[in-house]
N, C-alpha and C positions, 0 to 999 in steps of 0.2 A: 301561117298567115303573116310571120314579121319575116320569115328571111324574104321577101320580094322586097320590103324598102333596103334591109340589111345587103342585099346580093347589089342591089343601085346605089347606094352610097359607096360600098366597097369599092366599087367597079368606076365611080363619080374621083373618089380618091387616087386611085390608082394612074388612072389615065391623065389627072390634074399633074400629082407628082411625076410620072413617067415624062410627061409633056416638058415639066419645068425644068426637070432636068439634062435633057435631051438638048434643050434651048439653052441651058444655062454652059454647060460642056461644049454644044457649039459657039459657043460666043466666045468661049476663054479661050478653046484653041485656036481660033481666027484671030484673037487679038482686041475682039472688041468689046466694049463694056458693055456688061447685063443691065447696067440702070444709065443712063445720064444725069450727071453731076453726081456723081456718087464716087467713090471710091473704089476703082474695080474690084481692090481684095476684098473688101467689105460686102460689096453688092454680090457679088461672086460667092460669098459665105453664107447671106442670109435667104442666098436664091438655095442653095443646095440644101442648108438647114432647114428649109418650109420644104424643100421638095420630097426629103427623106422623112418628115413627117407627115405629111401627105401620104407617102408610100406606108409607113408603118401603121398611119391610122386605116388606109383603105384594105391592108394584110388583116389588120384587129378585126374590121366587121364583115370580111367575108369567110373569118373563121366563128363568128359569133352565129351563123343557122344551123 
């Protein structure tokens, strides 16, 4: 009964993280910033820091069913 929310958040996460990071890697090799007005090392750090926790939380609950 709980791994169908557990298998949709996992999979909620995954695709979040996979997505931002995807976006965030093409922006830094093209040269252009992840945020506006922001700092691109900065914006560029804290997009890949949410994204790899994204990733690592949506790995957590699709091993918790």
């Amino acid at each position: 009964m709980e791994s169908g929310p557990a298998i949709f958040a996992g999979l909620v996460f995954c695709l979040f993280g996979g997505g931002l990071l995807a976006w965030t890697v093409t922006g830094v090799r093209r040269g252009r910033p992840v945020a506006q007005g922001v700092s691109p090392v900065a914006s560029a750090g804290v997009a890949s820091l949410v994204s790899l926790i994204s990733l690592v939380l949506g790995v957590w609950c699709l091993t918790r069913f």
